[in-house]
C-alpha positions as CSV (number, residue, x, y, z in Angstrom):
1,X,-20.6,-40.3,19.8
2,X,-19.3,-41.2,16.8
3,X,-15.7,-41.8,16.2
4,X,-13.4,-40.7,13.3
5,X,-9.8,-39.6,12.0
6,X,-8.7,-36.2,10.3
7,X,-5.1,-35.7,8.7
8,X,-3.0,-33.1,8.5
9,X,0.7,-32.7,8.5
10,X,2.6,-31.2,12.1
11,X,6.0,-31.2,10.4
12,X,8.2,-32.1,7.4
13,X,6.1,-34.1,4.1
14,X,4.8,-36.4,6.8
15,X,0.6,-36.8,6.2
16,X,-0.2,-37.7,10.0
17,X,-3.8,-39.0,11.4
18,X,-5.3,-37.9,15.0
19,X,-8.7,-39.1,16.3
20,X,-11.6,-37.6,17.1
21,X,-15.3,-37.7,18.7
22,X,-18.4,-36.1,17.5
23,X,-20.6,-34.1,19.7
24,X,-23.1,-33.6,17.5
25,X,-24.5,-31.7,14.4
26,X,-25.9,-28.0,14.6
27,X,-28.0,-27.5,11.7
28,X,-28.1,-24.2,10.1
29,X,-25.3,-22.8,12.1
30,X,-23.0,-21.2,9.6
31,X,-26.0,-19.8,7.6
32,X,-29.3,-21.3,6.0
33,X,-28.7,-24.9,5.0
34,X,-25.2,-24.5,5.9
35,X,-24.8,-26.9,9.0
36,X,-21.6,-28.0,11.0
37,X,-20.6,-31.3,13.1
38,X,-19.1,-30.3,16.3
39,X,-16.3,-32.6,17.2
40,X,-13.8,-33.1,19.6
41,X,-9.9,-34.0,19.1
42,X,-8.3,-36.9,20.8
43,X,-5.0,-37.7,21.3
44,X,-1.8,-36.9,22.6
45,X,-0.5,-34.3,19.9
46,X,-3.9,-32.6,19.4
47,X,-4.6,-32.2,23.1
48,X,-1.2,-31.1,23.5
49,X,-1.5,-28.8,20.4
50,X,-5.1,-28.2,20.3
51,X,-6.8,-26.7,17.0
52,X,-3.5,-25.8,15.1
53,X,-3.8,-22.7,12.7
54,X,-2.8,-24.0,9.4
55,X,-4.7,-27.1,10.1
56,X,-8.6,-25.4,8.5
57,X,-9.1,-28.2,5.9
58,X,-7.8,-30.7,7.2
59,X,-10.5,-33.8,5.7
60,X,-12.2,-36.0,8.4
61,X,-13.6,-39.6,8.0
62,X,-16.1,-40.9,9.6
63,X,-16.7,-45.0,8.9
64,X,-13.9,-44.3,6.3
65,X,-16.2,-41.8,4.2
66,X,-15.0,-38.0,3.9
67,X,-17.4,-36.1,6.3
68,X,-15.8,-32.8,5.8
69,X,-13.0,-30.4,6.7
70,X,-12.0,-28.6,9.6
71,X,-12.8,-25.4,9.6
72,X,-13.5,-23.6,13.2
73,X,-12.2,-23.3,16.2
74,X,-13.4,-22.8,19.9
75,X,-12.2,-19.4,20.5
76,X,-8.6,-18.7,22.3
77,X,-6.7,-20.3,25.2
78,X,-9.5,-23.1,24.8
79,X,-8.6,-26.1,26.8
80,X,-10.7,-28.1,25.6
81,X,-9.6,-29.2,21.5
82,X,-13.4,-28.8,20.1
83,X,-13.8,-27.9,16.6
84,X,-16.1,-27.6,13.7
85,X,-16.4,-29.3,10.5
86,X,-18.2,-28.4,7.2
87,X,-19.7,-31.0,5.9
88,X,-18.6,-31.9,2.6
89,X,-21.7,-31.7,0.9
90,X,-21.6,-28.1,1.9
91,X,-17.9,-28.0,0.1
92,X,-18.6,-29.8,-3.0
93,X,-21.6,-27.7,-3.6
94,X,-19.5,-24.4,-5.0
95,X,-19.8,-23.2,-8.3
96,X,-17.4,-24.5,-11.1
97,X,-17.8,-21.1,-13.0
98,X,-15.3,-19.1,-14.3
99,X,-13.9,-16.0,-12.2
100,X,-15.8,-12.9,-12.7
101,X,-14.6,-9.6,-13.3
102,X,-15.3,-7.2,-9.9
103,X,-14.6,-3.9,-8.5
104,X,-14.1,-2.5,-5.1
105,X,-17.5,-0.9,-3.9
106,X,-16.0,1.5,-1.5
107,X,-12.1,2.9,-0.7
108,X,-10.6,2.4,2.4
109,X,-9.5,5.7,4.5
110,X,-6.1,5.1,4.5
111,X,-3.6,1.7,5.1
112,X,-4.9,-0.9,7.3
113,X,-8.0,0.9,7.1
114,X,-9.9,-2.1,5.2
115,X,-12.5,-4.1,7.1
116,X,-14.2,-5.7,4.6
117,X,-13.9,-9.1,6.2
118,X,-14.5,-9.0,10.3
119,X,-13.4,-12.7,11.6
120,X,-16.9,-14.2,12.2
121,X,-18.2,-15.5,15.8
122,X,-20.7,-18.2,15.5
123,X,-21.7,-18.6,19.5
124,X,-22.3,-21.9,20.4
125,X,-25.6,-22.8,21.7
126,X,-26.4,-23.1,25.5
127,X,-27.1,-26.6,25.2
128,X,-24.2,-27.6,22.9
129,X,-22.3,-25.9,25.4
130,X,-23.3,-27.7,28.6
131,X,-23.1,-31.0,26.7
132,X,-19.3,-29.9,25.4
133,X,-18.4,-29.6,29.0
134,X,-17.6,-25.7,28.4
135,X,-18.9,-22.3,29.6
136,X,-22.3,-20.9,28.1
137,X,-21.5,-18.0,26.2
138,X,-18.5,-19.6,24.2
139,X,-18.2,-19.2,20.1
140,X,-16.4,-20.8,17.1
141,X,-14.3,-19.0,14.9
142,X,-12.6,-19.9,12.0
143,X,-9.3,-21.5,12.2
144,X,-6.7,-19.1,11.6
145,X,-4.7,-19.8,7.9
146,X,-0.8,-18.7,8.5
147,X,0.0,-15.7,6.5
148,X,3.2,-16.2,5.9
149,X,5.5,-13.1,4.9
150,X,8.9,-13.7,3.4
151,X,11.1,-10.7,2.9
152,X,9.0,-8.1,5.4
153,X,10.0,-6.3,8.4
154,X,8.3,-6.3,11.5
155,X,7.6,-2.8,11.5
156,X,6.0,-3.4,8.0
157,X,4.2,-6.1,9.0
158,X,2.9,-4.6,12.4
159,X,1.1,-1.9,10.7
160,X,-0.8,-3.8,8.1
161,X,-1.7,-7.0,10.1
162,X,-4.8,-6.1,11.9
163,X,-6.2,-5.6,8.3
164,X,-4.9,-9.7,7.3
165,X,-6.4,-10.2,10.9
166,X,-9.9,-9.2,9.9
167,X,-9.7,-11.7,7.5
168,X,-8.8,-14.3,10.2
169,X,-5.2,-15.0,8.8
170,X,-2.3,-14.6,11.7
171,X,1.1,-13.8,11.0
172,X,3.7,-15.2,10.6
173,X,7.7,-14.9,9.5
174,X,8.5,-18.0,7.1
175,X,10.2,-18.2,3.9
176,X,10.2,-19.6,0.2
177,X,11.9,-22.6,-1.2
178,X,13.2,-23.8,-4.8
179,X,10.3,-25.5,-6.5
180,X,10.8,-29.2,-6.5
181,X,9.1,-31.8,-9.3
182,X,6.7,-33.1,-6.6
183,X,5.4,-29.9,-5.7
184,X,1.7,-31.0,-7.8
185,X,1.8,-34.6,-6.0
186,X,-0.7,-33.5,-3.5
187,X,-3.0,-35.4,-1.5
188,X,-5.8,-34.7,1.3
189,X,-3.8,-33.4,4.1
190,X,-1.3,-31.6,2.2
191,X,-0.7,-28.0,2.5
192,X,-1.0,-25.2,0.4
193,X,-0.5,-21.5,-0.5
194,X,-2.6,-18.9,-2.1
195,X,0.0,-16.3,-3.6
196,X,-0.9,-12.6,-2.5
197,X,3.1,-11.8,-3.5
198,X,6.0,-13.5,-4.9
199,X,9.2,-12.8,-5.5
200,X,11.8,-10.7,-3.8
201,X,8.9,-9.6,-1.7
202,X,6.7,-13.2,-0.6
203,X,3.2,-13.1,0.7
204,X,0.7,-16.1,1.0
205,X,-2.1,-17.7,2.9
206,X,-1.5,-21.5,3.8
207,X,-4.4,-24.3,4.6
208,X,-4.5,-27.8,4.2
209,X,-6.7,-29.8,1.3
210,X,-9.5,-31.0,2.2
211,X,-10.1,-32.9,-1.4
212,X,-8.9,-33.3,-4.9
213,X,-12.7,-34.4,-7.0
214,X,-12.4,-34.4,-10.9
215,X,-9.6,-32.1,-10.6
216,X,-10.8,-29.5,-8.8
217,X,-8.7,-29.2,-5.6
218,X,-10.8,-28.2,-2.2
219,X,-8.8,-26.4,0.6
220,X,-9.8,-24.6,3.9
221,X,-13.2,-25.8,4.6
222,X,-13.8,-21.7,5.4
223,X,-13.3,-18.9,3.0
224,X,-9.6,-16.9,2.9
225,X,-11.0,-13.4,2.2
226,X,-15.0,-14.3,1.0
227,X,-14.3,-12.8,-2.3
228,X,-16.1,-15.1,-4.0
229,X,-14.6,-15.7,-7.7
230,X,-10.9,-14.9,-8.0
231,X,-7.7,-15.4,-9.5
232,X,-5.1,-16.4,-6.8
233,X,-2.3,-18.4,-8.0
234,X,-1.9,-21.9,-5.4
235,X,1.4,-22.7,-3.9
236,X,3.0,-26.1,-2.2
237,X,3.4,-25.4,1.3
238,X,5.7,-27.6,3.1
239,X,5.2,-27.6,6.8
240,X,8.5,-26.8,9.1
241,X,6.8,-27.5,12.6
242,X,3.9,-26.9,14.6
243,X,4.7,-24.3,17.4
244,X,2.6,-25.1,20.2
245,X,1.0,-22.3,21.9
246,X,-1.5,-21.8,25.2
247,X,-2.7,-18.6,23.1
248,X,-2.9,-20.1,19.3
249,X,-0.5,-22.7,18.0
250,X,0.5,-22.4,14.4
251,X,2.2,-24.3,11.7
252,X,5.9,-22.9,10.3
253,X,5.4,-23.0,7.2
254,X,7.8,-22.4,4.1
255,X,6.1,-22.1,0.4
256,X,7.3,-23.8,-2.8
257,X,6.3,-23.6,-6.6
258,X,3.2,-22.5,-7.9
259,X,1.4,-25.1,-8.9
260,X,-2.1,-23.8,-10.3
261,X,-4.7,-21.2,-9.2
262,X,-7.9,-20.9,-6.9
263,X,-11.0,-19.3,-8.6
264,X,-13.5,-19.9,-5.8
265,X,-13.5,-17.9,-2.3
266,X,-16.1,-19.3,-1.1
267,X,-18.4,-19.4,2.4
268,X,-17.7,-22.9,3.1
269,X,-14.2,-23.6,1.0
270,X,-11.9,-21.9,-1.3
271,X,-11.4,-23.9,-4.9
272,X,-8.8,-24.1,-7.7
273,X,-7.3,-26.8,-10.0
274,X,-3.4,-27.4,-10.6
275,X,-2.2,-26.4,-14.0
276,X,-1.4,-22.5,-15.1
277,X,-0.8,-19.7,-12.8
278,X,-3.0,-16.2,-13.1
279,X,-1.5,-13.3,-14.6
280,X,0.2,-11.3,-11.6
281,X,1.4,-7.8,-12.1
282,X,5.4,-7.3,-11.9
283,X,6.5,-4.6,-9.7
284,X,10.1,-3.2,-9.9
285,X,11.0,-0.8,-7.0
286,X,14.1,1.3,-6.2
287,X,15.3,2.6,-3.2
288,X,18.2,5.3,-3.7
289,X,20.9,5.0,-1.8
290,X,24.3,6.7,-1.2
291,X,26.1,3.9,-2.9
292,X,23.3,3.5,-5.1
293,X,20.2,2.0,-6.1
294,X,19.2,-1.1,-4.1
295,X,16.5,-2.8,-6.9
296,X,13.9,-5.1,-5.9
297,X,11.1,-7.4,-7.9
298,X,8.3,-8.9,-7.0
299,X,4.4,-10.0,-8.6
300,X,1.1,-9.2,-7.1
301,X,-2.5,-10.6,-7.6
302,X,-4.7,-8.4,-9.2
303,X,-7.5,-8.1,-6.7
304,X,-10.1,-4.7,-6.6
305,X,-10.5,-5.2,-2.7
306,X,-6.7,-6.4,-1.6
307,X,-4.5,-5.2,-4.1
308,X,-4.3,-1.6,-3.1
309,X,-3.4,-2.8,0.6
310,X,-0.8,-5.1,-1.0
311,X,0.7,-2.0,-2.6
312,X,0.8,0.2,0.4
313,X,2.5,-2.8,2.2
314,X,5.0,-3.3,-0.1
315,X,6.2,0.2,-0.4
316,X,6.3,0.8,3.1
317,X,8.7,-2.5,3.4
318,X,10.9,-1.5,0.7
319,X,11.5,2.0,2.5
320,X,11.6,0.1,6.0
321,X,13.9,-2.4,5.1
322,X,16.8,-0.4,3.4
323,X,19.5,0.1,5.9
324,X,19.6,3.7,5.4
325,X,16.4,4.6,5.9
326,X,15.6,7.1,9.3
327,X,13.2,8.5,10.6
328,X,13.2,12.4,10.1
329,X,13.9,12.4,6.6
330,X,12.1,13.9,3.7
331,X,10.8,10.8,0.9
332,X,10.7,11.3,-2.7
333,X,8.3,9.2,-4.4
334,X,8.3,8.9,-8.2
335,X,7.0,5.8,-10.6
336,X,4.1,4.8,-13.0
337,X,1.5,2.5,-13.1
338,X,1.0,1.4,-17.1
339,X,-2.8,0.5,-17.7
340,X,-3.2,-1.6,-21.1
341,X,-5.1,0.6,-23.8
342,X,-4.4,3.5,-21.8
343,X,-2.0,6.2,-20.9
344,X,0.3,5.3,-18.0
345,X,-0.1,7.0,-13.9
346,X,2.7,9.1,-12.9
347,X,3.5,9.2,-9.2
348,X,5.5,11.9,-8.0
349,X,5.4,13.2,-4.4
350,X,7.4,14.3,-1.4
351,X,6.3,13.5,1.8
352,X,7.8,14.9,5.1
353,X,7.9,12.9,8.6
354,X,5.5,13.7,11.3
355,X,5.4,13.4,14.9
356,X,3.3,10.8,15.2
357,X,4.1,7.2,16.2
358,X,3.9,5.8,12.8
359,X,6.8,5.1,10.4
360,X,7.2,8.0,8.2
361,X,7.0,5.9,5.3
362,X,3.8,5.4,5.8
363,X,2.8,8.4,4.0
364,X,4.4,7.1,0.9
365,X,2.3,4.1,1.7
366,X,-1.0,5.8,1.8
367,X,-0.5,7.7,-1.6
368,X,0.6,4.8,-3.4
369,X,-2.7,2.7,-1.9
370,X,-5.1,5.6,-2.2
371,X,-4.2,6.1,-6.5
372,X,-4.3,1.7,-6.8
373,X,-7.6,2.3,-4.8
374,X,-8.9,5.0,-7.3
375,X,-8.0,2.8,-10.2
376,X,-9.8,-0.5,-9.3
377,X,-12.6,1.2,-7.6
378,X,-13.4,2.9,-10.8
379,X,-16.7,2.1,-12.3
380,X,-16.8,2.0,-15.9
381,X,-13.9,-0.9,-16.7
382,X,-11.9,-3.2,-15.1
383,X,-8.1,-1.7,-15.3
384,X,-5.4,-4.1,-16.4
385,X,-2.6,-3.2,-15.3
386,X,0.2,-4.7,-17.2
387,X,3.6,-3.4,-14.9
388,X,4.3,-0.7,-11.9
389,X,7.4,1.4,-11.5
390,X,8.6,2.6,-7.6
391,X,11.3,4.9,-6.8
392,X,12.1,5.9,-3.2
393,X,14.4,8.3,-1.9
394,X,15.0,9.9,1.2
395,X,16.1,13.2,1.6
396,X,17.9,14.5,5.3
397,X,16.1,16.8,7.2
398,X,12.3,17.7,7.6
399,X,11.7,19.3,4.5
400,X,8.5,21.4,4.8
401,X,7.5,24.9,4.6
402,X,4.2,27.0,5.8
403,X,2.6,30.3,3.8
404,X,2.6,32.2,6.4
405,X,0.9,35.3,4.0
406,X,0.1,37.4,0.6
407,X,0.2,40.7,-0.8
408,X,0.6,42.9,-4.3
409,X,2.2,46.1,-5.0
410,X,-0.6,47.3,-6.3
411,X,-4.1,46.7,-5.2
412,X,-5.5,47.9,-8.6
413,X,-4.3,46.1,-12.0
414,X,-5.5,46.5,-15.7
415,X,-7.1,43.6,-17.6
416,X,-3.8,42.1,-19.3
417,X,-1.4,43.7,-16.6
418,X,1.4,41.5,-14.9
419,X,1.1,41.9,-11.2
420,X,4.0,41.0,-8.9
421,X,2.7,38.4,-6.0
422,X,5.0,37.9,-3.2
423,X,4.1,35.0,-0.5
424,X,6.1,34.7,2.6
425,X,7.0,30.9,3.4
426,X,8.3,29.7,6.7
427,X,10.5,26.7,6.9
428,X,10.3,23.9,9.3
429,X,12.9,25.9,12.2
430,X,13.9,28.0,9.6
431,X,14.2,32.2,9.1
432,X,11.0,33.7,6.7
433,X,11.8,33.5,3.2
434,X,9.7,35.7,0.3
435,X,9.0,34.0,-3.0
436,X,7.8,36.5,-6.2
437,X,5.5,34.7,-8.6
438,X,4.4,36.9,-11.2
439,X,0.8,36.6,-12.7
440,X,-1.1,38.1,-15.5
441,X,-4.8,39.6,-15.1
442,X,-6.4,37.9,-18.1
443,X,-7.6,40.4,-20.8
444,X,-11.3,39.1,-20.7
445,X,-11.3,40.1,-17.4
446,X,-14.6,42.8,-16.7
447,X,-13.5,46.0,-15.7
448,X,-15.3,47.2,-12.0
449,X,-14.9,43.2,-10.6
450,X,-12.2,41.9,-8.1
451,X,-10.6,38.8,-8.6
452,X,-9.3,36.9,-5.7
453,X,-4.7,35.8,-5.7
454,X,-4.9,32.5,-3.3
455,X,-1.2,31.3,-2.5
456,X,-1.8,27.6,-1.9
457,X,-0.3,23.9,-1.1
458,X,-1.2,21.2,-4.3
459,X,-3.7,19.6,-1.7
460,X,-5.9,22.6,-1.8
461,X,-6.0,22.6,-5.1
462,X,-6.7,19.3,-5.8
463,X,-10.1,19.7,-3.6
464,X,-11.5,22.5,-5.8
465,X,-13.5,21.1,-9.0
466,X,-12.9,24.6,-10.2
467,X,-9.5,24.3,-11.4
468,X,-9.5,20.6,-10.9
469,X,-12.1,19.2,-12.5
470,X,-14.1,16.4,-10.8
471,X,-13.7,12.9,-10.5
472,X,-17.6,12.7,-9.6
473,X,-18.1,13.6,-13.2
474,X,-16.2,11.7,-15.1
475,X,-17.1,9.4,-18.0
476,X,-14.6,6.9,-18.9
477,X,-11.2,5.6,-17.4
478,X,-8.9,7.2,-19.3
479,X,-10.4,10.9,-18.0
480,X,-9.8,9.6,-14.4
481,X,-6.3,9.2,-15.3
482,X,-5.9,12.2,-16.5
483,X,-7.4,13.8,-13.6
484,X,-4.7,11.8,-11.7
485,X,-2.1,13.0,-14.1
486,X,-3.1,16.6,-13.7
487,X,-3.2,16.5,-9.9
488,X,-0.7,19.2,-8.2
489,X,2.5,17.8,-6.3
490,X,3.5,18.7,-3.0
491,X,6.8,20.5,-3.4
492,X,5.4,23.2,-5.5
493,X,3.8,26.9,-4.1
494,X,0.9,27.6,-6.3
495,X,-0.7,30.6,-7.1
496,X,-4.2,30.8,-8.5
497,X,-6.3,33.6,-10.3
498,X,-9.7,33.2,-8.9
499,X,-12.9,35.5,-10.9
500,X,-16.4,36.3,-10.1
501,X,-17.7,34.8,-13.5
502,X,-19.3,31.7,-13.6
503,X,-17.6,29.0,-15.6
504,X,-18.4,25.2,-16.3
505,X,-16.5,21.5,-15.5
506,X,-16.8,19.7,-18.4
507,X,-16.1,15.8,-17.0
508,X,-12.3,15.8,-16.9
509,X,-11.6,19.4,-18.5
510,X,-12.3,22.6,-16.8
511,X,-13.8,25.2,-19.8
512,X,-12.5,28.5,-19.2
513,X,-14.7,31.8,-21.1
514,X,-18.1,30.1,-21.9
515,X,-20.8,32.6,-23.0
516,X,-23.4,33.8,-20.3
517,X,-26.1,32.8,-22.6
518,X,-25.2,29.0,-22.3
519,X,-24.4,29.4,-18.7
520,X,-27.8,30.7,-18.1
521,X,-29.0,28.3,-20.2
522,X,-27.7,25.3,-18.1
523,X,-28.4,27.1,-14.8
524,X,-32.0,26.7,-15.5
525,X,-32.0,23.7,-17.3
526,X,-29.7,21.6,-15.8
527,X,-26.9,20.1,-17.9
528,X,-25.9,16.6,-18.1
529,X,-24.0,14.5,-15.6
530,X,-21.2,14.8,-16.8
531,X,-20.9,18.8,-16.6
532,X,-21.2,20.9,-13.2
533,X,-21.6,24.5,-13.1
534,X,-19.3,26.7,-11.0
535,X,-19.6,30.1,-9.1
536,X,-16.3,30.8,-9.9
537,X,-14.0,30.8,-12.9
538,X,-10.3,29.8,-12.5
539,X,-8.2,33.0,-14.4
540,X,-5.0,31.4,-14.6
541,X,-2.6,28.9,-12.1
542,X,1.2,29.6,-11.7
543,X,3.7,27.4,-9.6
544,X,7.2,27.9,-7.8
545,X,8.8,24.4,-7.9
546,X,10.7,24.1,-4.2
547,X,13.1,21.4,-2.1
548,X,10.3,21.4,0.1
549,X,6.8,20.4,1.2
550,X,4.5,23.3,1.0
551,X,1.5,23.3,3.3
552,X,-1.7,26.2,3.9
553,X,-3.3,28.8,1.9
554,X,-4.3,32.2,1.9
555,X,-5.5,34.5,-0.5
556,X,-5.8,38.4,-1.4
557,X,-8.4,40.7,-3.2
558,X,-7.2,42.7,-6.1
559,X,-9.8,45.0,-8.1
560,X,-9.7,45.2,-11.9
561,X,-9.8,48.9,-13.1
């Protein structure tokens, strides 16, 4: 029954207060110890409005003391403007460490495949229910924080946003704005941004401060992603207008300069201070073009868990939003990522378009997410990257060709003899074509054994730790880039010399001719971790570059005499 005032801003600079009743408090309810006051919103522009996304962190007095920030929401098309509030004990409890180095746990399947962070329902109970006036069964979420994309296309954004959904962030087109000297002059009921991107390319989360205590400033009164310590750089917001909605009303919101950094993502607020930025990593990406180059820059937070999904956004928006990109049309990918203290990632792909109702960019997306994924998942040091390099081109047509089949001249071949390999290749609605690669039968080889010719695609290739090597294995992160390095492009038809002798993966490097003695040495031994004995020994690998995506395998038997 207690009465009190929150403040937030609806539009423009403009800090406004609304009222609002208590219900009650429900201990416990977020999570041991962590409780929440359950209130209700009066007033015309809240019970027009109702709980506003954008508005999580809004501070509320009670008596004129600060009782906490708004931070959940009941549910969707609510009709009743009930909301909970987390207590500011529970907020001004966080750590004041610094942020700790971390690393992804797990990689995602693919883009928008992340669901590390679920929205949470906390369901009210039946008696806070009945005494709210609203049906048993109802929950509280946490209020939505505007994710507001500056430079994106819908089609970009559309297949990425159930992933910022999971993470209870809707959104939302808005756009950035000069930095002005008042941007740091903020108050309780202020907005602000935590930077994901900036630049030609914008991406942030918006939420209102709760608190500014021995400068630390306290925003959200929920978590953003639940990361726990990070290094997000923090924005000024400045509010548009709230667009009221029977679904979920939301603040427009346009973000200004940087102003500091958060280094708490916390359960019950996210923290930072104002002063210095983090250290972003600069991206430059091209898209070709017939009247040239169109160049775009941008920065990106350096994050284990969101980063690689950042990546695989922005490249599919840079393909998406050049005005000659198509559908149907065969993409070129080529860059680097540079890695202080170690050798730079080379990225060089081509990717054809499917049938499938997904932009065909998206395949570009998912190779340049899956190597960033590979890189800050690793588990033996945290990668710096210092600067990325994108280059996009599309080429007309559907570019791709199938192996349709293999064969010799000869079915019999001396050790050191050049045998001629012909593979038949099939283009996308296209006549046969016959390709010659010619391979040599080591000298080593035994006399008596067969060797196996397999005509393959780079992916096959890349899934055999016999010519390889495997990532599983590895021992440091310069072999892993190496093992990214050496992995086979998909425009090229290779052709691989398979024998019947065992051989051995040495961590990044496959070793070719060791003795039998040590081989049966390690085969009833064991050898260490970072080794793996193989059935089969890799006799050589040749490659046909083509114009084309090359896709399937098959092989042939050819007996050494």
């Amino acid at each position: 029954g207690m009465k009190g005032e929150a403040l937030t801003i609806f539009a423009g600079d403009q800090i406004e207060k609304f009222d609002l009743v208590v219900i009650g408090v429900m201990p416990n309810f977020l999570a041991p110890k962590e409780s929440i006051i359950l209130v209700q919103l009066v007033g015309p522009k809240v019970e027009h409005t109702g709980v506003v996304a954008g508005m999580s962190g809004s501070p509320v007095y009670i008596d004129g003391k600060l009782a906490g920030a708004l931070s959940l929401k009941l549910g969707q098309f609510a009709k009743e403007p009930l909301a909970g509030v987390t207590p500011i004990e529970n907020i001004l409890s966080l750590p004041h460490g610094q942020p700790a180095a971390v690393r992804a746990e797990t990689a995602p399947d693919g883009p928008g495949v992340e669901r590390a962070g679920v929205t949470p329902q906390f369901e009210l109970p039946a008696e806070w229910a009945s005494r709210s006036g609203i049906p048993g069964g109802s929950f509280l979420t946490p209020i939505d924080s505007p994710l507001v994309f500056s430079g994106f296309s819908g089609a970009a954004i559309r297949q990425f946003e159930n992933v910022f959904a999971g993470f209870g962030m809707a959104a939302a087109q808005g756009g950035t704005i000069d930095a002005r000297p008042d941007d740091r002059d903020i108050r309780p009921g202020d907005m602000v941004s935590a930077v994901l991107l900036e630049g030609d390319m914008s991406l942030q989360a918006s939420c209102t401060v709760t608190a500014i205590v021995d400068g630390r400033v306290y925003v959200c009164g929920h978590p953003l992603f639940g990361f726990g310590s990070v290094e997000m750089p923090m924005a000024r917001a400045r509010v548009l207008t709230t667009l009221s909605s029977e679904m979920e009303s939301t603040k427009i919101v346009n973000v200004g300069g940087t102003i500091g950094s958060f280094n708490q993502d916390r359960v019950t607020a996210v923290v930072g201070s104002l002063g210095a930025a983090p250290k972003l990593i600069p991206i430059d990406m091209t898209v070709a073009t017939p009247n040239g180059d169109k160049h775009l820059s941008f920065r990106m937070m350096s994050n284990p868990k969101i980063t690689p999904i950042l990546m695989g956004l922005a490249a599919l928006n840079g393909l998406v939003q050049n005005s000659v990109y198509g559908e149907g049309t065969t993409l070129h990918l080529t860059g680097g990522i540079e890695i202080a203290g170690h050798a730079s990632v080379t990225l060089e792909n081509f990717f054809t378009p499917t049938d499938s109702f997904i932009p065909d960019g998206m395949s570009v997306a998912g190779a340049v997410q899956g190597v960033f994924q590979r890189i800050f998942s690793n588990p033996y040091e945290t990668a710096d990257i210092v600067r990325v390099t994108l280059r996009m081109e599309a080429l007309p047509e559907r570019r791709l060709t199938t192996i349709e089949g293999v064969w010799v001249d000869k079915f019999e071949a001396e050790p050191g003899a050049t045998v001629n390999v012909k593979v038949q290749l099939r283009p996308y609605r296209g006549s046969p074509v016959i390709r010659d690669v010619q391979v040599t039968i080591p000298p080593q080889a035994i006399r008596g054994t067969s060797m196996q010719i397999l005509a393959s695609d780079s992916a096959t290739l890349n899934r055999m730790s016999i010519v390889s090597g495997s990532q599983a294995s590895l021992q440091n992160l310069e072999q892993l880039i190496s093992v990214l390095n050496r992995e086979r492009r998909n425009n090229r038809l290779y052709v691989t010399l398979l024998g019947p002798s065992p051989t051995m993966v040495v961590q990044d490097k496959v070793m070719p001719n060791v003795p039998a003695s040590q081989i049966n040495l390690l085969d009833q031994r064991g050898g260490p971790a970072s080794s793996q004995l193989m059935r089969q020994s890799a006799g050589g690998e040749w490659s046909v570059p083509l114009d084309q995506v090359v896709q399937g395998s098959t092989f042939i038997t050819i007996q050494i005499k």
